[in-house]
C-alpha positions as CSV (number, residue, x, y, z in Angstrom):
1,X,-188.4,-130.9,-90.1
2,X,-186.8,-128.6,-88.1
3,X,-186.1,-125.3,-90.2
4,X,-182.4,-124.9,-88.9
5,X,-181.7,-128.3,-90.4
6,X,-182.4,-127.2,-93.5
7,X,-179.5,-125.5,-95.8
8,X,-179.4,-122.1,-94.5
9,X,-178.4,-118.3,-94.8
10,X,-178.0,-116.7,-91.6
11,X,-178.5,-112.6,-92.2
12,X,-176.8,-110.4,-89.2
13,X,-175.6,-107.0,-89.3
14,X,-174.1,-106.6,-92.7
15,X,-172.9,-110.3,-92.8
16,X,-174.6,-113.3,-94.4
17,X,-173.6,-116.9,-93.0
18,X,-174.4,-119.8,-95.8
19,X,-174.4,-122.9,-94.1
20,X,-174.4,-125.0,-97.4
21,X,-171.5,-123.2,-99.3
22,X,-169.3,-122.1,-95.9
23,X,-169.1,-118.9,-97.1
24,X,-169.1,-116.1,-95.0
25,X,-169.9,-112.7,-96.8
26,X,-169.2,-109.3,-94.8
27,X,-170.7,-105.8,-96.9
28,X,-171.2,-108.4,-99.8
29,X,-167.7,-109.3,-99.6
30,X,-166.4,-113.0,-98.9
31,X,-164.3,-113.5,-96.2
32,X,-162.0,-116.0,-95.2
33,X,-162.9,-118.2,-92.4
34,X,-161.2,-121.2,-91.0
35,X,-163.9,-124.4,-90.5
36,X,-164.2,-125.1,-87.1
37,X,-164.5,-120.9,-86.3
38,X,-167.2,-121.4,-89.3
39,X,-169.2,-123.9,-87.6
40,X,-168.5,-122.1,-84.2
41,X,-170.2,-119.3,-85.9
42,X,-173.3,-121.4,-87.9
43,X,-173.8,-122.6,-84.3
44,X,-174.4,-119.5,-82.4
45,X,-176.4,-117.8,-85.1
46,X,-178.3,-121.3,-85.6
47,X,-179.4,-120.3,-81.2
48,X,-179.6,-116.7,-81.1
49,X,-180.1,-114.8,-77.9
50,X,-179.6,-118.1,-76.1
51,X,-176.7,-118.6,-73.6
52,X,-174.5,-121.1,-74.4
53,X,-172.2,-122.8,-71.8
54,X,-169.1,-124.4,-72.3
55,X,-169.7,-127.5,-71.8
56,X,-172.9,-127.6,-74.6
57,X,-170.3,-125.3,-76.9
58,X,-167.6,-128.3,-76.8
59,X,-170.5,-130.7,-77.4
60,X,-171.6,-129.1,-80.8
61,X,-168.7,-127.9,-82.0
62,X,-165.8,-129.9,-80.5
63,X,-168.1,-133.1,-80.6
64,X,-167.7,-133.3,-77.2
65,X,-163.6,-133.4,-77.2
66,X,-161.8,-132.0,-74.1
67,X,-160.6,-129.0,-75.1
68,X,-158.7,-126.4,-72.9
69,X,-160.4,-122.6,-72.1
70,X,-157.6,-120.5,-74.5
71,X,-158.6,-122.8,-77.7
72,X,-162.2,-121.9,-76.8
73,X,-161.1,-118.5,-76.2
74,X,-158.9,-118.3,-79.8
75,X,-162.2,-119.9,-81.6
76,X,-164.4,-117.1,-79.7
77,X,-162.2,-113.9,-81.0
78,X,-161.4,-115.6,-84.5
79,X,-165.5,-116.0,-84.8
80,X,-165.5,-112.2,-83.9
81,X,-163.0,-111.1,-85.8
82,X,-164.5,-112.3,-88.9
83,X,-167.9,-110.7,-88.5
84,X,-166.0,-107.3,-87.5
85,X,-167.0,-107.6,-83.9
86,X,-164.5,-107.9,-80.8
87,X,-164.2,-108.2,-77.3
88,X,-164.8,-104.8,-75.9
89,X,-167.5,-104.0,-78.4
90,X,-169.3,-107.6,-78.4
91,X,-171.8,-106.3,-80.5
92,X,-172.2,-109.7,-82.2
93,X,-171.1,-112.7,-79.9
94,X,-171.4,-111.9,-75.8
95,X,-169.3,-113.2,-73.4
96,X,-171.1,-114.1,-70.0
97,X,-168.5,-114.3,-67.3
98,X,-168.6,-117.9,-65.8
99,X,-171.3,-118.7,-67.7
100,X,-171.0,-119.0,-71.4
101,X,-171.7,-117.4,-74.4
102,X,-174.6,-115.5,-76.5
103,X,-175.4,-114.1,-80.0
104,X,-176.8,-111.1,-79.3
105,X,-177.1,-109.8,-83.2
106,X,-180.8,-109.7,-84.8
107,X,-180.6,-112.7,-86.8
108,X,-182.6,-113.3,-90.0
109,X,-182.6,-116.9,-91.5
110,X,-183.7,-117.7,-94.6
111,X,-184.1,-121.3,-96.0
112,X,-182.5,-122.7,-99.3
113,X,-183.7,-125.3,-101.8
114,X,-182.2,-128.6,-100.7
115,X,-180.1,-130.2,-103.5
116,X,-178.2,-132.6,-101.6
117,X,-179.6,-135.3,-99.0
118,X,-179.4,-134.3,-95.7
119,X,-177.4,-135.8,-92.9
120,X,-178.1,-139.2,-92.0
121,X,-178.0,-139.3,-88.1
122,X,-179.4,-143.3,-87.9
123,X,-177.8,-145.7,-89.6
124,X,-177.2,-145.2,-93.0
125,X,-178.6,-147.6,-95.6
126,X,-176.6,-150.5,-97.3
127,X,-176.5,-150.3,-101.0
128,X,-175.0,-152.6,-103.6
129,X,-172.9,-152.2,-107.1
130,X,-172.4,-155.3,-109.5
131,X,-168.5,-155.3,-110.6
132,X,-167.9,-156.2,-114.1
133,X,-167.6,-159.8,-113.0
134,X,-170.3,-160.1,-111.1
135,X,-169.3,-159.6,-107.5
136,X,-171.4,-157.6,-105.4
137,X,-169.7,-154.4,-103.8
138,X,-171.6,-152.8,-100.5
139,X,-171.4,-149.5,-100.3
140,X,-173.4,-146.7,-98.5
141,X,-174.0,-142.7,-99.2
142,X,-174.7,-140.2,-96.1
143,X,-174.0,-136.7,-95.1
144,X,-174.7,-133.4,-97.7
145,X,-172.7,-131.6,-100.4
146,X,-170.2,-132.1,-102.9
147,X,-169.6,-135.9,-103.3
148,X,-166.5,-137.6,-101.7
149,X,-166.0,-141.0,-102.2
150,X,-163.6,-142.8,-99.2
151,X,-162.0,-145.9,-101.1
152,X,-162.1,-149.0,-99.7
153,X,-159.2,-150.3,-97.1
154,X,-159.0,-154.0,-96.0
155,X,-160.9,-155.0,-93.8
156,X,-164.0,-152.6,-93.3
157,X,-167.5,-153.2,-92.5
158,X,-170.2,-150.6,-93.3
159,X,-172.7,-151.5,-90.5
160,X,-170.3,-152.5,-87.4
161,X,-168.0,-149.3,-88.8
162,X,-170.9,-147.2,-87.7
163,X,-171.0,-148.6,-84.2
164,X,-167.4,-148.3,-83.7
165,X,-166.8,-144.7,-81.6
166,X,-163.9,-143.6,-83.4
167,X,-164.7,-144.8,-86.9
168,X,-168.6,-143.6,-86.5
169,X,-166.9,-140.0,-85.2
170,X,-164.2,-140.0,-88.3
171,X,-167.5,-140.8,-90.7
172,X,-169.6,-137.9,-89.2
173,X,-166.9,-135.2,-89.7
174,X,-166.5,-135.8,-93.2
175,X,-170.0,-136.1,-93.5
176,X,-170.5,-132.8,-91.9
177,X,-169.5,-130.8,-95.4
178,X,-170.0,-134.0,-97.8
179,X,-172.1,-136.2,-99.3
180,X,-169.4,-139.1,-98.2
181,X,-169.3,-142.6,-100.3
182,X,-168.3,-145.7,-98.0
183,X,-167.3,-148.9,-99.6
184,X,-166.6,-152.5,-98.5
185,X,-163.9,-154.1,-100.3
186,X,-164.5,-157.2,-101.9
187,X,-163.9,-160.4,-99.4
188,X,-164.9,-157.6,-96.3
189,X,-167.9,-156.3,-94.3
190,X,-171.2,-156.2,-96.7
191,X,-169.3,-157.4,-100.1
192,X,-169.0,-160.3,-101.5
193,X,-167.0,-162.9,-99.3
194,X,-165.4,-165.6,-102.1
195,X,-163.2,-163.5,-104.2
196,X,-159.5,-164.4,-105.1
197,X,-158.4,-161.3,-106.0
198,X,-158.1,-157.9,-104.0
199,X,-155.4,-156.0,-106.1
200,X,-155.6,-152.1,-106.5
201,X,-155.9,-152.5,-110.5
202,X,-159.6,-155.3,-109.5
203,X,-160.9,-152.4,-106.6
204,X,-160.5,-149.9,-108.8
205,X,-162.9,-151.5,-111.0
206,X,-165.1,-152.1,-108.0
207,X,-165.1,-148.2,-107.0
208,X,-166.4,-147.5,-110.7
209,X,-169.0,-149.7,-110.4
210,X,-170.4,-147.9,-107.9
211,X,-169.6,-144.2,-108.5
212,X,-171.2,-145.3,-112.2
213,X,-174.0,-146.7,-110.3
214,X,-174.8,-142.9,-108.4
215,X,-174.2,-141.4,-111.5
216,X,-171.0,-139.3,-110.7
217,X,-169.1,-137.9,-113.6
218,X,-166.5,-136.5,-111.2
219,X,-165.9,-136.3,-107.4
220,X,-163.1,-136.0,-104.8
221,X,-161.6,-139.5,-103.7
222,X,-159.8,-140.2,-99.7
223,X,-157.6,-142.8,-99.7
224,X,-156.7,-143.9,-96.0
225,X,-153.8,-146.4,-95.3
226,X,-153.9,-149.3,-97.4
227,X,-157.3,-147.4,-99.6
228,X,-154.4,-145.0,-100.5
229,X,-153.0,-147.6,-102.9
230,X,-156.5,-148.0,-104.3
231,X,-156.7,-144.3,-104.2
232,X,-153.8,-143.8,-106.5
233,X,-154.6,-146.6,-108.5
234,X,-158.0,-145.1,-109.5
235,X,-156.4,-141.7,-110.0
236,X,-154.1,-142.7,-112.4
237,X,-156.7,-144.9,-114.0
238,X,-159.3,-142.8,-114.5
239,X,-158.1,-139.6,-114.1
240,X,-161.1,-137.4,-115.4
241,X,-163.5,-139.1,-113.0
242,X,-160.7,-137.2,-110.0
243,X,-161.4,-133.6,-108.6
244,X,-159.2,-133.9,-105.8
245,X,-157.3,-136.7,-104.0
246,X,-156.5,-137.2,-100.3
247,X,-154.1,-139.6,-98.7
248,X,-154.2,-140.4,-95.6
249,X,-151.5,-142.9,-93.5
250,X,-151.1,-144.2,-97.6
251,X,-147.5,-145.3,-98.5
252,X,-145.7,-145.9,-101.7
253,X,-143.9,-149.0,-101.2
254,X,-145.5,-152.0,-98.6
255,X,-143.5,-153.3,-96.1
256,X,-142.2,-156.5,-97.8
257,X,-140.6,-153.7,-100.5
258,X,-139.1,-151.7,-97.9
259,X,-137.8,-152.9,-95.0
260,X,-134.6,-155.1,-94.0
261,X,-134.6,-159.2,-93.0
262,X,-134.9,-158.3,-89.8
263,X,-137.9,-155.6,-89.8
264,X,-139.6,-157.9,-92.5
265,X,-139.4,-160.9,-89.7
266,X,-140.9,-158.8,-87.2
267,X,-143.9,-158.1,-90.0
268,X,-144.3,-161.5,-90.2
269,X,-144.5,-162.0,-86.5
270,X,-147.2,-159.1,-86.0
271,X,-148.8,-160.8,-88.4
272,X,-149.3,-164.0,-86.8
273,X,-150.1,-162.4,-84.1
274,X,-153.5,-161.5,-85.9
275,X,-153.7,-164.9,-87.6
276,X,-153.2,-166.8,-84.6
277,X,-156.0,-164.7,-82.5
278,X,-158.5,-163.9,-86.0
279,X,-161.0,-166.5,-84.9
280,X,-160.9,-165.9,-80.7
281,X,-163.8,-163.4,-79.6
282,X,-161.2,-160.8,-77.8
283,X,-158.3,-162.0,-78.4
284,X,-155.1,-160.4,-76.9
285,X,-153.1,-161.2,-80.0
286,X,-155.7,-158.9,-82.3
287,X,-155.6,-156.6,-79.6
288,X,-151.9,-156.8,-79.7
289,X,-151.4,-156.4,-83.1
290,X,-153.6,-153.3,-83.3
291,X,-151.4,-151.2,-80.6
292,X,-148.8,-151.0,-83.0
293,X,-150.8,-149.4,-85.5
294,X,-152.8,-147.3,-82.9
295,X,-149.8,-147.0,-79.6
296,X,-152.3,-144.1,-77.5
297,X,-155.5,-145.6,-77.9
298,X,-157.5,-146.5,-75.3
299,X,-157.7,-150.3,-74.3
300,X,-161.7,-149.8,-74.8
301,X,-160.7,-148.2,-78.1
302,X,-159.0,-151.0,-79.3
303,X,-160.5,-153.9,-77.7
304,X,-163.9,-152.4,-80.3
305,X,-161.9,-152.1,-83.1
306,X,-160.4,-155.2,-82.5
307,X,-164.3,-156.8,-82.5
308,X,-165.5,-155.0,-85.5
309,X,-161.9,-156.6,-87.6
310,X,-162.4,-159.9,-86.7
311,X,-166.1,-159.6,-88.0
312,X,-165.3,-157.9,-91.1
313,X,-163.7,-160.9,-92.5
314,X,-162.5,-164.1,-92.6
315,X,-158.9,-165.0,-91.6
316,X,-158.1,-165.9,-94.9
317,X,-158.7,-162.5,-97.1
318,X,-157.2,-161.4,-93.3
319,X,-154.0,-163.0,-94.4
320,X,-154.8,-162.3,-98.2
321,X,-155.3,-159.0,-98.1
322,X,-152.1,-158.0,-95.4
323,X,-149.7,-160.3,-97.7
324,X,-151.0,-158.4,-101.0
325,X,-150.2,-155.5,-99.4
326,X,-147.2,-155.4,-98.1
327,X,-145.5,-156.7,-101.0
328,X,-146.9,-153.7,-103.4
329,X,-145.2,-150.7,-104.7
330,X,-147.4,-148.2,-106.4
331,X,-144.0,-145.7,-107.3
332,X,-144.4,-146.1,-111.5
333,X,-148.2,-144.9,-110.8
334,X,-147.9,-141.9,-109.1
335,X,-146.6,-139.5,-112.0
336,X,-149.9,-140.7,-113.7
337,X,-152.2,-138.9,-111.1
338,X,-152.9,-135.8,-112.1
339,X,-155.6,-134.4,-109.5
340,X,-154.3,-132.0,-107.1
341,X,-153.3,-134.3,-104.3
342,X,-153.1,-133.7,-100.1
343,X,-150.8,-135.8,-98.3
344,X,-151.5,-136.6,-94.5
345,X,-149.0,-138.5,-92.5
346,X,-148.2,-138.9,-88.9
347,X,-145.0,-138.1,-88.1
348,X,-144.6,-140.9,-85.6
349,X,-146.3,-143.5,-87.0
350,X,-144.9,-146.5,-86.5
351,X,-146.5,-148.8,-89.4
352,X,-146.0,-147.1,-92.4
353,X,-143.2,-144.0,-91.5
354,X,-143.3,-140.5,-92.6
355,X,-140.8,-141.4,-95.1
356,X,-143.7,-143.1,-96.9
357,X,-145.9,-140.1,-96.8
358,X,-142.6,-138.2,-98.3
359,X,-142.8,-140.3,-101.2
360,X,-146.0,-139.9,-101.7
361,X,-146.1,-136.2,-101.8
362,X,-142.1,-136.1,-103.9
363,X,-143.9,-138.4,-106.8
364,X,-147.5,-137.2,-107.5
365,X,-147.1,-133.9,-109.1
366,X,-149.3,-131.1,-107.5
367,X,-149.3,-132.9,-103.9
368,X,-149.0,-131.1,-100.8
369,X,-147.7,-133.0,-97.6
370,X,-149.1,-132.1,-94.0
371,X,-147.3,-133.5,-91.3
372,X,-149.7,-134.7,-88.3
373,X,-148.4,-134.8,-84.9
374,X,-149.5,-138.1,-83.4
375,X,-147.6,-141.4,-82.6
376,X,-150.7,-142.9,-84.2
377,X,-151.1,-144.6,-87.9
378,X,-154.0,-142.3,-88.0
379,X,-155.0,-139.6,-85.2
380,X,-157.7,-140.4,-82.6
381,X,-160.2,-138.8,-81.4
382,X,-158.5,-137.6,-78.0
383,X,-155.4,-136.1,-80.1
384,X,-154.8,-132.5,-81.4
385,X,-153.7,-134.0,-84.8
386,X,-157.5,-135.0,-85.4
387,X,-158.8,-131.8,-85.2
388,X,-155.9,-130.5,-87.8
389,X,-157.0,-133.5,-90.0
390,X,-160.2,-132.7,-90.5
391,X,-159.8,-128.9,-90.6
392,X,-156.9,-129.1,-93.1
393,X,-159.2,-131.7,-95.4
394,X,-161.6,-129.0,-95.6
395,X,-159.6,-126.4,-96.1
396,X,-158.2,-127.6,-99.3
397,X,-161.4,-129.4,-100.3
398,X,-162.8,-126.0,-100.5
């Protein structure tokens, strides 16, 4: 193995990078760094002396994102900043003219005992928890560091979930900081398929299954969409097992709850549009029915997603499992959570509105909302708001 992929402490000048804690000390004193300029920083030290050009800079750090000159320029003088360097002095981090970037600072590594498993890059493997009635849940663990667990949201499937672009990219940058928990929901992906019953109060059981299974006594949970009704639902369950609790595109109150005759019609038509096309290898209707959900994706994007969903499950839990949840309310749950609690939400998301994400953040004490600005149920790739995602879950993660 490769000694850079091992946890780390990068020694330069009078600073000390630590890859596995993302603490960056300066004359023995911690300072504060934001995550991307962090791993902007582990990067350069990680490849010192060598010149690093743009495009190989967006690739590692940006993974491969288009990204305009002045963010890479605002990354560049935070990442000096920190480490007491700047742009005349450039004592630390060179800029090449036309050409790219180098670490010019003696650099001293020194490896760290590995306590956490490192960072799957193949496919991760497929384990499975026995619920208290017997059905078998599929989950899988990848990445390094503290233990988050993503809940469950209907329909996933852990193996075609990895071969999907934009959910493979979502899992790899919260694996980047985490050891991350995936789970199949009952009736979906790897779990067991013949199941009647897919309520909150039955997955929650299914999540402690497995997190019983991997021994965790406590561990942060991520919620997204309809996994943020599961979310809460474990939360206020079992709230010792709960460091810290993200929602994601989660709402309070389903569709069925909220919305007017009319709206609720529509619902009913989108979802036809999903029945009627579950069973037809690329269907438009599935296709369709995704674009509300995701309006700026990519036809590609959509038409994969679309494939992986109508392999995840039949089009009976399909129907099962959309019904269920639209016609849930999780508002007399949410004074029960008490783990401090980040909301995300789109602010133009058309499927579950920011009002949702509102409520959400109004009746959870200790909750925090974040508005994301994307049209999107949850940010892409291609979008600003993915970046501010994943750098605000880590920001209050650590």
């Amino acid at each position: 193995m490769d000694l850079f992929s091992l946890p780390m402490e990068y020694r330069f000048a009078d600073c000390v990078l630590d890859d596995e804690t993302f603490v960056l000390t300066k004359a023995g004193a911690a300072r504060p760094v934001e995550p991307q300029v962090f791993d902007l920083l582990v990067f350069l030290a990680r490849n010192p002396g060598v010149l690093i050009d743009k495009d190989r800079l967006i690739d590692e750090v940006w993974s491969g994102r288009i990204v305009s000159d002045s963010a890479i320029s605002a990354r560049i003088s935070a990442a000096r900043r920190a480490v007491g360097d700047d742009g005349k002095t450039q004592a630390i981090i060179r800029t090449v003219p036309r050409r790219g970037f180098q670490f010019v600072a003696d650099v001293e590594p020194a490896g760290k005992t590995v306590s956490a498993p490192v960072i799957e890059t193949s496919r991760p493997t497929v384990r499975y928890a026995t619920a208290d009635d017997g059905v078998k849940i599929a989950y899988s663990v990848s990445g390094s560091g503290p233990p988050l667990l993503r809940t469950a949201h209907h329909p996933t499937h852990l193996e075609l979930d990895w071969e999907e672009p934009v959910e493979r990219q979502f899992v790899e940058e919260l694996q980047r900081t985490r050891t991350l928990i995936r789970m199949d929901q009952r009736g979906c992906g790897l779990s067991d398929w013949d199941i009647d019953d897919m309520s909150p109060e039955r997955s929650a059981l299914d999540m402690l299954a497995v997190v019983d299974q991997l021994g965790l006594d406590s561990f942060d949970l991520l919620g997204c969409s309809s996994g943020g009704l599961i979310a809460v639902e474990f939360a206020a369950q079992f709230p010792e097992r709960v460091s810290k609790l993200i929602l994601l595109g989660g709402y309070v109150d389903g569709r069925s709850v909220r919305e007017t005759k009319t709206n609720t019609e529509n619902k009913d038509v989108i979802l036809q549009m999903a029945e009627t096309g579950w069973e037809t290898p690329g269907s438009a209707f599935v296709s369709g029915y995704l674009s509300v959900y995701l309006p700026t994706a990519t036809q590609e994007q959509l038409s994969l997603i679309a494939e992986n969903l109508q392999k995840s499950c039949s089009v009976e839990v399909e129907v099962l499992g959309r019904s269920l949840f639209n016609k849930l309310s999780m508002a007399d749950r949410l004074p029960l959570v008490q783990a401090p609690t980040l909301v995300l939400h789109a602010a133009g998301d058309a499927v579950h509105p920011i009002t949702e994400g509102q409520k959400l953040a109004k009746g959870i004490p200790n909750a925090q909302l974040k508005v994301l600005e994307s049209r999107n149920h949850n940010p892409l790739p291609q979008e600003d708001a993915w970046r501010v995602t994943f750098d605000t879950i880590r920001q209050f993660l650590n």
